[in-house]
BAVEXFI-412276 format. One record per residue (C-alpha): residue in three letters; y, z, x. Coordinates in steps of 0.05 Angstrom, whole numbers, plus 32768, in hexadecimal, padded with zeros to 4 digits. Each point is the difference from the previous one (the first is absolute). Example, Ala and Ser with C-alpha at 12.3 -4.5 7.8 and 13.67 -1.06 7.14 Angstrom:
2
ALA7FA6809C80F6/SER80457FF3801B/
***
This chain:
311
UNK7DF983E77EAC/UNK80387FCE8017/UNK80347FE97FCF/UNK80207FC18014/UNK804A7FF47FEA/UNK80297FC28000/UNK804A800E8002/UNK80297FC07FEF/UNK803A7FF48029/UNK801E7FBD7FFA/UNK804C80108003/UNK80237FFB8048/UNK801F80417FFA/UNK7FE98033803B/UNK7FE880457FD7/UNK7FF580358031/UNK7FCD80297FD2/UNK7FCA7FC37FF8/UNK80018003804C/UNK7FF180458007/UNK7FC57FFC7FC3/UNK7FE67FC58030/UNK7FF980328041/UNK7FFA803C7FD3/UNK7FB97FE17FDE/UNK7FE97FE48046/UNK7FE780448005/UNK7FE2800C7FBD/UNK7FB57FFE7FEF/UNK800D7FFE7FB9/UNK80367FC47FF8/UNK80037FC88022/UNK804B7FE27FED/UNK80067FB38012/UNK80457FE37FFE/UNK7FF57FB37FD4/UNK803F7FD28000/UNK80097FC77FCA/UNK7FBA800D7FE3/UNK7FDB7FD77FCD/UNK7FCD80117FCA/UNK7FC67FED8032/UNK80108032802F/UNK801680357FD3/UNK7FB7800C7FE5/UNK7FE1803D7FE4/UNK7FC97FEE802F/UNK802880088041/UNK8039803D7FEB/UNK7FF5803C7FD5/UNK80517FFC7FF6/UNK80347FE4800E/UNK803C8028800A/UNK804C7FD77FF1/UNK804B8017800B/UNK80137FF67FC1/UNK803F7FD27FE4/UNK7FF17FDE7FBD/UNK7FBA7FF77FFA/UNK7FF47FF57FAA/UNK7FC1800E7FE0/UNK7FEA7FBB7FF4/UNK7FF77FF7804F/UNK7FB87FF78005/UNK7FD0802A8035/UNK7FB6800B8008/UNK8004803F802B/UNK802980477FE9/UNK80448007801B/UNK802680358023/UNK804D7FF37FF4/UNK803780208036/UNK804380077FE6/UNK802F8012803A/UNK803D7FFA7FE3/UNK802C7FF37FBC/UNK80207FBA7FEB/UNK80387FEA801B/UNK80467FF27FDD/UNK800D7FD47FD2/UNK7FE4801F7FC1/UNK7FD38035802C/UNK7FE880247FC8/UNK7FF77FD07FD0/UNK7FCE7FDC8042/UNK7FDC80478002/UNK7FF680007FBA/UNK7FE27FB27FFB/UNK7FCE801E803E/UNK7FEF80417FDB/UNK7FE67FD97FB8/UNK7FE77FBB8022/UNK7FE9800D8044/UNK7FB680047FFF/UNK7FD580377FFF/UNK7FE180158042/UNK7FCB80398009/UNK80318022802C/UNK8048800B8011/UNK802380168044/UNK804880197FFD/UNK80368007802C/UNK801880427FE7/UNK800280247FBF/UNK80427FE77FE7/UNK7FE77FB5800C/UNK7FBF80117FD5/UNK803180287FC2/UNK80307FCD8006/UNK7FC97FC37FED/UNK7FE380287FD3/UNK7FC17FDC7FFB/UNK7FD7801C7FCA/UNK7FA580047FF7/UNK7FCE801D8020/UNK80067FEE8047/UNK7FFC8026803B/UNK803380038036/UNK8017801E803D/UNK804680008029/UNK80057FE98047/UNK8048800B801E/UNK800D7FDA8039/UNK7FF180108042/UNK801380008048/UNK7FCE7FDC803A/UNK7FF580238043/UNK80217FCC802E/UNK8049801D7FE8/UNK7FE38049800D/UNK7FEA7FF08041/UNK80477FE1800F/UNK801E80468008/UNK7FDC80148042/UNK7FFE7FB3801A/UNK8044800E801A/UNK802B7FC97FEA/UNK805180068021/UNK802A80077FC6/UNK802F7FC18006/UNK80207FFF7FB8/UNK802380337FD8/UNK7FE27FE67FBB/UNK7FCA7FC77FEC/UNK7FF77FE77FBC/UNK7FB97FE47FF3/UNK7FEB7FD37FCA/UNK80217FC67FD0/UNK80457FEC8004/UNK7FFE7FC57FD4/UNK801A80147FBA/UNK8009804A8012/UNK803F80057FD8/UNK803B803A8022/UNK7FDA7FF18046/UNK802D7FD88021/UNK803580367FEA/UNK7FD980438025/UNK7FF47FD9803B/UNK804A7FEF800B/UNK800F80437FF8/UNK7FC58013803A/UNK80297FD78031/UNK804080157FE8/UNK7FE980498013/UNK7FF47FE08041/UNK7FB4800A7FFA/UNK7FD47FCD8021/UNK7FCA7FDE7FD5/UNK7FBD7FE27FFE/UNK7FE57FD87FC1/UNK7FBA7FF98007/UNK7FF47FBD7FD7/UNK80177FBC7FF2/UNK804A7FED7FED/UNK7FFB7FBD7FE7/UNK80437FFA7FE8/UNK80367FF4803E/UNK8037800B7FBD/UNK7FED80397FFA/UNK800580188046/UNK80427FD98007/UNK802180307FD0/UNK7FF78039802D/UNK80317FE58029/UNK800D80188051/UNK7FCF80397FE5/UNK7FC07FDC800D/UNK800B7FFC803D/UNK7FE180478001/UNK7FCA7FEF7FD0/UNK7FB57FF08021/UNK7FD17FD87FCF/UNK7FBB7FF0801E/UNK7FEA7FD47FC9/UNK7FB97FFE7FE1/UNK7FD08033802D/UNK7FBD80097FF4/UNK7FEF80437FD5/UNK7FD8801D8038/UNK80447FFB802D/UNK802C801D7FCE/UNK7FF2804D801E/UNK80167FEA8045/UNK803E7FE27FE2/UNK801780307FD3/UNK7FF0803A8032/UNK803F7FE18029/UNK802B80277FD3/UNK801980517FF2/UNK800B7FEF7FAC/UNK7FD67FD47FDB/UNK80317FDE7FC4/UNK7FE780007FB9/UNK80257FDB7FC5/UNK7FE580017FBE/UNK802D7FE57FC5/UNK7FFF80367FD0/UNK7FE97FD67FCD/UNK7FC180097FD0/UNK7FC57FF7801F/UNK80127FFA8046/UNK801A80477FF7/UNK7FC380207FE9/UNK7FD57FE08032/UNK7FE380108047/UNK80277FE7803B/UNK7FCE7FEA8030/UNK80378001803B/UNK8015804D7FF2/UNK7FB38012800F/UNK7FFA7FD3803E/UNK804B8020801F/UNK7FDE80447FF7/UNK7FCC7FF9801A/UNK80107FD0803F/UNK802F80457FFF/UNK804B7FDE7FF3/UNK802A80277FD7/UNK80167FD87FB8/UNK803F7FEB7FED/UNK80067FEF7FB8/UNK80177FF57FC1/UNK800080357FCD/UNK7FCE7FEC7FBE/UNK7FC280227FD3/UNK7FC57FF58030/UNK80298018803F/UNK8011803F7FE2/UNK7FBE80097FE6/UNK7FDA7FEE8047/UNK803680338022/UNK7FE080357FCE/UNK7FBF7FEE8012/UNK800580008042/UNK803580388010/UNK80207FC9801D/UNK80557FF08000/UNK800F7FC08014/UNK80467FE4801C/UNK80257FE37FC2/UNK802E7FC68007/UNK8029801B7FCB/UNK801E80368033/UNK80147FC78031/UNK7FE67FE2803E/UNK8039801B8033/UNK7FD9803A8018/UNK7FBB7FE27FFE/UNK7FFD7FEC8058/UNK800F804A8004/UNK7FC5801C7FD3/UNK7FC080198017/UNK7FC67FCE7FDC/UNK7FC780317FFE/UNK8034802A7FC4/UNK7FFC7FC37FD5/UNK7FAB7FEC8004/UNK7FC4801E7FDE/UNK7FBB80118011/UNK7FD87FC67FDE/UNK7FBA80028021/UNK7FDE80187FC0/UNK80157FB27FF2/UNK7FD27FDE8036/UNK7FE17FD07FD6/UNK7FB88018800F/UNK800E80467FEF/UNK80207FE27FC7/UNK7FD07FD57FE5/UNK7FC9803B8010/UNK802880387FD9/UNK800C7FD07FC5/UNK7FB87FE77FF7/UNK7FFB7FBC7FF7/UNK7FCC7FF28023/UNK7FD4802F7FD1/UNK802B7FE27FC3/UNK7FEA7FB38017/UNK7FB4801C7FFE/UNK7FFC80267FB9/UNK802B7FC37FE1/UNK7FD27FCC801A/UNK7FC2802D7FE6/UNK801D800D7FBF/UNK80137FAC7FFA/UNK7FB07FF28013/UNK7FE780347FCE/UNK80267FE27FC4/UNK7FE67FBC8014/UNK7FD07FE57FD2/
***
């Protein structure tokens, strides 16, 4: 038997884990996982989905649906009032059959109470930035950062200091605001920015580079978190320079990993050897992943158990 599964996506943002469950369940006989964007009632139809599976925001009880739900949640609220947001979500969000977490802090931290089962998916890592390590790219740039620069408060600040250390650097991503590159001065004259790449690119790109940047604000939640970039620099095999905050440390432990820490200063960095400051990540490849962690099997008994309480 075939479940079918509707996963609504109707946000613009890119999430790298709904591709990989779209390739990962092209190769399932058990689930087949269709991707619905802006969905009605019609289509959304116990007749043509077993379940529909949502990343979850704020999603109350009184929200109406026909077929049982699987709710994602992939992360905390953001700032302001973070935890009071995580609270409203944990009493009035509805009740699915299911629940996927990011990690087990994100699933202690809502605290969502009731009988219903749940498993945690961390995220993962596709192949493409694996494969980038034998595809021989010429190392052109000392240090790339990869990601958003818009409202990425202290930013600005650990780039300058990049050039300043005379270190050449790519930013893989849009800059939309010429101020804000104004204010670095003569310096960006040694800053690259490629603007907006496609994601399937972004292993090519970031490969250019020995060190792989990562700057988290070490501010609840973003500090407790996964940082998508640190996994891709590993394993397109850059070493990580970074900021020093909770889910670092705890990924270093993990991983047996030490990573370069911006904290000690940048001076030195065009001198180090990358392969000190990286980690062995291929346990992450999101189909081993998604294999080890079982959701595939989870989808299947949730679905059963929803059709077996159905009148």
């Amino acid at each position: 038997m075939t479940i079918k599964v509707a996963c609504v996506h109707d946000s613009r943002a890119y999430l790298p884990e709904l591709h990989a469950y779209s390739e990962y369940f092209q190769k399932s006989s058990s689930v087949r996982f269709e991707v619905v964007s802006h969905p009605d009632g019609e289509v959304l139809s116990p007749e043509r989905y077993d379940l529909i599976y949502r990343f979850m925001g704020f999603y109350p009880f009184w929200s109406h649906s026909d077929v049982p739900e699987i709710h994602e949640y992939h992360s905390l609220s953001v700032p302001p009032f973070a935890q009071t947001k995580d609270t409203i979500k944990r009493y009035l969000n509805r009740k699915p059959v299911g629940r996927v977490f990011l990690n087990g802090q994100v699933e202690s931290i809502l605290g969502f109470s009731g009988q219903v089962p749940s498993v945690q998916r961390d995220m993962g890592v596709h192949q493409r930035f694996f494969d980038a390590v034998t595809a021989g790219f010429a190392k052109e740039f000392d240090i790339v950062y990869c990601g958003t620069v818009a409202g990425r408060q202290g930013l600005l600040e650990v780039l300058r200091e990049c050039l300043e250390a005379d270190l050449s650097v790519l930013v893989v991503g849009r800059i939309d605001d010429s101020d804000w590159l104004d204010r670095l001065g003569s310096l960006k004259r040694a800053l690259t920015v490629t603007g907006a790449v496609p994601y399937d690119d972004v292993p090519g790109w970031i490969s250019k580079a020995r060190f792989g940047l990562n700057f988290i604000p070490d501010v609840y939640p973003f500090n407790v978190q996964t940082s998508t970039k640190v996994l891709e620099y590993c394993a397109a095999g850059l070493g990580v320079v970074t900021n020093d905050y909770e889910w670092i440390r705890n990924f270093e432990t993990c991983h047996h990993a030490s990573f370069y820490k911006m904290e000690s200063g940048l001076a030195d960095l065009k001198t180090m050897d990358p392969q000190g400051f990286s980690a062995s990540v291929r346990s992450l490849e999101w189909s081993s992943l998604l294999e080890r962690c079982g959701l595939e099997e989870f989808l299947v008994v949730c679905a059963s158990v929803s059709e077996r309480r159905s009148p």
